[in-house]
C-alpha positions in Angstrom: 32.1 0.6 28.3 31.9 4.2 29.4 29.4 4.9 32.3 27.5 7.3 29.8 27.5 4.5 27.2 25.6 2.6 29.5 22.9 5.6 30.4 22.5 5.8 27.0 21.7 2.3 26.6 19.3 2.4 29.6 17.7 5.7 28.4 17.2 3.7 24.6 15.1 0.7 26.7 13.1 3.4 28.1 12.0 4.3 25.5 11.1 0.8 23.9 9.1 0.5 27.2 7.0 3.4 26.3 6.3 2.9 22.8 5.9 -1.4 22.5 2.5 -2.4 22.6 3.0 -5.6 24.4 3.4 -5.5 28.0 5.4 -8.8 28.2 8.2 -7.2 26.3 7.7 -3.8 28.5 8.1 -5.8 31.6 11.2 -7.3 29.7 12.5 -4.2 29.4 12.3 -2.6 32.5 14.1 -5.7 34.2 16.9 -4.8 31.3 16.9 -1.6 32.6 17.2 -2.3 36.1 19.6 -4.8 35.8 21.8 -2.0 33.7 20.9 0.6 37.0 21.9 -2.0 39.2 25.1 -3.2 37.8 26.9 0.0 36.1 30.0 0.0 38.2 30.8 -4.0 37.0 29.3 -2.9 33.3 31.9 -0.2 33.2 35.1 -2.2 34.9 33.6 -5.6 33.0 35.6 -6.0 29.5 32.1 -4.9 27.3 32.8 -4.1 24.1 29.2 -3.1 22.6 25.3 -3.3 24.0 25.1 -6.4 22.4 26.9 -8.1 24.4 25.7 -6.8 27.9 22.1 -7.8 26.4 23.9 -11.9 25.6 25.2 -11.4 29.8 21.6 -10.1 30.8 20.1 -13.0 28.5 22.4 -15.7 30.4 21.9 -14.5 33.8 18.0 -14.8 33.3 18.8 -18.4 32.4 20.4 -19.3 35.0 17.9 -17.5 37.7 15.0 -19.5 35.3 15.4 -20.9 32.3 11.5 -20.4 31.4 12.6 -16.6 31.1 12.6 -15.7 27.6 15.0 -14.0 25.9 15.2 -10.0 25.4 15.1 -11.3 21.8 12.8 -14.1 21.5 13.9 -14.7 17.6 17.2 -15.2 18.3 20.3 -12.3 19.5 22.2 -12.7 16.0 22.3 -9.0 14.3 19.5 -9.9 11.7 16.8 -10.7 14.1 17.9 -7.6 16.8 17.4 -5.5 13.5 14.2 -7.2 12.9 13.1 -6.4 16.4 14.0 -3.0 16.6 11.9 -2.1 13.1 9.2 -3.5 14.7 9.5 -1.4 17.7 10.1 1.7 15.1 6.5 0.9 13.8 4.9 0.4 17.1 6.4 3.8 18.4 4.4 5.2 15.3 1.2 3.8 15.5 1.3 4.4 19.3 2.0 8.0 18.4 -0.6 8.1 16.1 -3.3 7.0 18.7 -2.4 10.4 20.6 -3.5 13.0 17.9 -7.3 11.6 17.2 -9.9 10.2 19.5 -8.9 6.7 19.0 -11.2 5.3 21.9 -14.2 6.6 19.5 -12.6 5.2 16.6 -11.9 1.7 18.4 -15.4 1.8 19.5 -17.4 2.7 16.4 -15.2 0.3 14.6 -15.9 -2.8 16.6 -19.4 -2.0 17.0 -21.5 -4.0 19.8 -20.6 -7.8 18.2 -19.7 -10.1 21.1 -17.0 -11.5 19.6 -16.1 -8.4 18.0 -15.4 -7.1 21.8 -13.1 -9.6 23.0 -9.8 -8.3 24.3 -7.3 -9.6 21.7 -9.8 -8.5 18.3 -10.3 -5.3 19.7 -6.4 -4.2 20.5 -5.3 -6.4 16.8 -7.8 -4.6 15.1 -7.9 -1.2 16.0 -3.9 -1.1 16.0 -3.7 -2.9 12.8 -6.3 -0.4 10.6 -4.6 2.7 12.0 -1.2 1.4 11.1 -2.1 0.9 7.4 -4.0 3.8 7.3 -0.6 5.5 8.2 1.3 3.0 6.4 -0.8 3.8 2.9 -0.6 6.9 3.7 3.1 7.6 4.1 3.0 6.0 0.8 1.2 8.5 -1.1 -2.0 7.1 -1.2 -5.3 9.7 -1.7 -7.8 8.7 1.2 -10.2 6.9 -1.1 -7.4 4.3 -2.2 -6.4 4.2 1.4 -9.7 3.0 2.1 -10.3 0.9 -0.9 -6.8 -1.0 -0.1 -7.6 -1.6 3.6 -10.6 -2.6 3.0 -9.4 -5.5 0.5 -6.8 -6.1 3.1 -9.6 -7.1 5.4 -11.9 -9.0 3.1 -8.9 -11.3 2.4 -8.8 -11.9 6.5 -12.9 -12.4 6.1 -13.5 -9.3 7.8 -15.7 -6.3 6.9 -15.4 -2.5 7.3 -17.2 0.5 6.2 -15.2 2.0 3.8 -17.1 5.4 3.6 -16.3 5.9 7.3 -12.8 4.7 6.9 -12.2 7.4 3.8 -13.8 10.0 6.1 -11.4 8.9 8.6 -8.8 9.3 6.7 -9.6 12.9 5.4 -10.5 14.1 8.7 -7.1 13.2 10.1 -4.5 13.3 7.5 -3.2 16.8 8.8 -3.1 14.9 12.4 -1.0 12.5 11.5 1.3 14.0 9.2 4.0 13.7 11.4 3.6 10.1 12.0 3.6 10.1 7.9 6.7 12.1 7.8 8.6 10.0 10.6 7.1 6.3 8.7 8.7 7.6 5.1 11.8 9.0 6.6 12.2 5.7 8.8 11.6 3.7 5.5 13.5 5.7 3.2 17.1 5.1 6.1 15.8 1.4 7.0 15.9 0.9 2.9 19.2 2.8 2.5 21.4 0.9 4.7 23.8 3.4 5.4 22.1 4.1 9.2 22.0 1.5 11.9 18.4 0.5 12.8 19.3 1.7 16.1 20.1 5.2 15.3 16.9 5.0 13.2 14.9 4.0 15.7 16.6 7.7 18.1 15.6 9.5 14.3 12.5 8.7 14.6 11.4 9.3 17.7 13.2 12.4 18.0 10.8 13.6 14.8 8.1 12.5 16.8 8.8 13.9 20.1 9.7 17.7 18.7 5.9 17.8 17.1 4.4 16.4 20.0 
């Protein structure tokens, strides 16, 4: 591979590292990325054909220093689950952009209210992350803020959990021209994702370049 080939990949990582929401997979990432810093002159003389297979080396060497080190892909590295991976990434760099154009510490806070259980560290990141993501999921698919509401709030109720749906709709109303660029970059990324004609990784570079020029 071609020394810029690699500072492309390493620039990509990057930016998984700034939009996943789970710091194991950050930390993941930035030993990817300085193992790529590290290593470019063998990457570029080493017989590398694609990213995928720098990622299988990476993968192996971890083994070998560990072998409780999981993998960069912990579903598997077949092209499927990398895929897989990468949409999910795609959504997280969404919602995570999302956060950044309302006060979502207010939102997280009215919504989880004083309960003691309610408080604990892994409902209150699920939750908050989860109802803005559908709000901006149902959204993006052409939802009025009243259904929005309506349909989260049956979401919830399934997981035997309730919300105030007249705050929710308000929610909704007050921020749809916030987040309309999250919208737009959520249909776009659904409408290539569902053609099949772009790789997910050039999806994912779409995407956050719609995101980053209405920043």
């Amino acid at each position: 591979m071609q020394r810029s080939e690699i500072k492309t990949i390493i620039a990509k990582y990057n930016k998984f590292a700034e939009a996943t929401l789970s710091e194991s997979k950050c930390y993941q990432y930035a030993r990817f990325i300085d193992y790529l810093a590290e290593n470019m002159d063998n990457l570029v003389e080493g017989d590398y054909k694609s990213e995928k297979e720098i990622v299988e080396n990476f993968n192996r060497l971890e083994s070998e220093v560990d072998n409780s080190w999981r993998k960069m892909f912990s579903v598997g590295d077949d092209d499927e689950s990398i895929n897989k991976f990468i949409e999910e990434e795609i959504y997280c760099m969404i919602t995570n952009s999302a956060k950044t154009r309302f006060d979502y510490d207010a939102f997280e806070s009215d919504l989880l209210g004083e309960d003691e259980f309610m408080q604990t560290t892994v409902v209150k990141y699920d939750l908050a992350d989860k109802l803005l993501w559908l709000m901006v999921l149902y959204l993006s698919g052409g939802y009025e803020p009243n259904i929005v509401a309506a349909r989260i709030n049956c979401d919830m109720m399934l997981a035997q959990m309730m919300i105030d749906v007249d705050s929710l709709e308000k929610l909704v109303l007050e921020n749809l021209d916030n987040w309309k660029n999250e919208i737009k970059a959520l249909r776009l990324a659904t409408e290539l994702l569902n053609s099949n004609m772009v790789p997910v990784e050039q999806v994912y570079d779409i995407v956050s370049k719609v995101l980053e020029k209405n920043k």
